[in-house]
C-alpha positions in Angstrom: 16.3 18.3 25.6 19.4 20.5 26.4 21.5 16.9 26.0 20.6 16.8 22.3 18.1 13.6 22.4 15.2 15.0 21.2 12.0 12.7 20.3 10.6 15.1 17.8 13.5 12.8 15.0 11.4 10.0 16.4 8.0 11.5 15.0 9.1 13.0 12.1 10.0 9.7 10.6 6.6 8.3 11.4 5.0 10.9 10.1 7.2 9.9 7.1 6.1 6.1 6.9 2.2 7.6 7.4 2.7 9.4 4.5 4.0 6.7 2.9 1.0 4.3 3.7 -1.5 7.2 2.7 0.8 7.1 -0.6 0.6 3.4 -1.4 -3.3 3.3 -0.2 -3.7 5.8 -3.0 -1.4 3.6 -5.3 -3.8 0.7 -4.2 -7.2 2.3 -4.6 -6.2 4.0 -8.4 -5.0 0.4 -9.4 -8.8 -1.4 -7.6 -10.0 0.9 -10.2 -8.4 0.1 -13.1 -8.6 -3.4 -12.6 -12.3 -3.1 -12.2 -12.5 -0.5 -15.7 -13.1 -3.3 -18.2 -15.9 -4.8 -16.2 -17.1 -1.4 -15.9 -17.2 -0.7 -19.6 -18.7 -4.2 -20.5 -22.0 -3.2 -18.5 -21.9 0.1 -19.7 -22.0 -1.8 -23.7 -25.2 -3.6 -22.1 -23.3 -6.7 -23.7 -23.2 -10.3 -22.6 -19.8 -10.7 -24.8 -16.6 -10.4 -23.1 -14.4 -8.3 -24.8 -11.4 -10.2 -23.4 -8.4 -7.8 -24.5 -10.0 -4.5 -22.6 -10.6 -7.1 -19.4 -7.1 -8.0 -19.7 -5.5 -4.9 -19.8 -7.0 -3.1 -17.2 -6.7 -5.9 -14.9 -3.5 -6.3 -15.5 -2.6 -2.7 -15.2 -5.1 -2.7 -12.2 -2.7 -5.3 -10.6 0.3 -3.9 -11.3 -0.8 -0.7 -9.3 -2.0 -2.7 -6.7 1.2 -4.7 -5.9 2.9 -1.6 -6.4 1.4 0.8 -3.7 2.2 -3.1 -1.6 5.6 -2.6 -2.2 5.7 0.5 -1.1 4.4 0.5 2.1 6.3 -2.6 2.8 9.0 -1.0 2.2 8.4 2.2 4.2 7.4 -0.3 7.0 11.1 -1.5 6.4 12.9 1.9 5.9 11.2 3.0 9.2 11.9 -0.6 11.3 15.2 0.6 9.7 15.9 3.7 10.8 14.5 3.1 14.6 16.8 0.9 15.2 19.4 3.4 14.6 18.0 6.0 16.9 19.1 6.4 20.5 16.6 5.2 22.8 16.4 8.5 24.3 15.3 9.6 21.2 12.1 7.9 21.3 9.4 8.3 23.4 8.5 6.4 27.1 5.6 4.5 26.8 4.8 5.2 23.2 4.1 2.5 20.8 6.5 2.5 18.3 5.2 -1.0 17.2 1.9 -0.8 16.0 2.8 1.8 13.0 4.7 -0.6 11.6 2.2 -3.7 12.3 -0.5 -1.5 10.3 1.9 -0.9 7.3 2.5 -4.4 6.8 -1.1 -5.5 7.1 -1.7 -2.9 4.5 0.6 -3.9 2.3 -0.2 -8.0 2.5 -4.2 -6.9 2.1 -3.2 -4.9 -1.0 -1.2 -8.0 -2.0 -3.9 -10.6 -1.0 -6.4 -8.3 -3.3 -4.5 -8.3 -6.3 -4.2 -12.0 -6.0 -8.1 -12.0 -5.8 -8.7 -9.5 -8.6 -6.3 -12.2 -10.5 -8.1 -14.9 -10.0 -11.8 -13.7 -10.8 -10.8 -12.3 -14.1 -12.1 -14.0 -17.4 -9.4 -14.1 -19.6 -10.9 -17.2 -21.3 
């Protein structure tokens, strides 16, 4: 390591884009919540009525937090791909993956996405 390349820059910036994910996995699982807090509330009530507005605005909320913590491990995924390819390959470890991190962000981020468009499309908004 005397020549300056030294892989420890390499796994500081995964350790970065982990953080990241556990970031936007929070993100995701806050807005799950939300979106799921007017359905809560209804069964609390003991109510066959849908109270439409409540629905409606924690799914939409819900949603938005969900395609948010998407967004940002996508973009941490990106950031990272980013940055790596800026790094000397000395600076990165033989025979380490350096592929799957990213791979696991993105699938992530696309099921935080795909959820979202699920929780969108079994709310009654009618």
């Amino acid at each position: 390591m005397s020549d300056g390349h030294d892989p420890r820059v390499y796994f500081a910036a995964e350790r970065t884009l982990l953080a990241w994910v556990r970031t936007g996995l929070g993100v995701i699982g806050m807005g799950f919540v939300v979106a799921r807090f007017g359905l809560f509330l209804r069964m609390m009530r003991r109510t066959d009525d849908v109270d439409t507005h409540a629905q409606l605005g924690s799914t939409v909320i819900g949603v938005g937090l969900l395609l948010l913590g998407s967004i940002a491990i996508a973009l941490a995924a990106w950031r990272h791909v980013h940055f790596q390819r800026g790094l000397d390959p000395r600076d990165i470890p033989l025979n380490y993956g350096t592929k799957w991190p990213v791979w696991f962000a993105m699938i992530l981020a696309v099921s935080g996405v795909a959820l979202a468009g699920y929780l969108l499309a079994r709310a009654n908004f009618a």
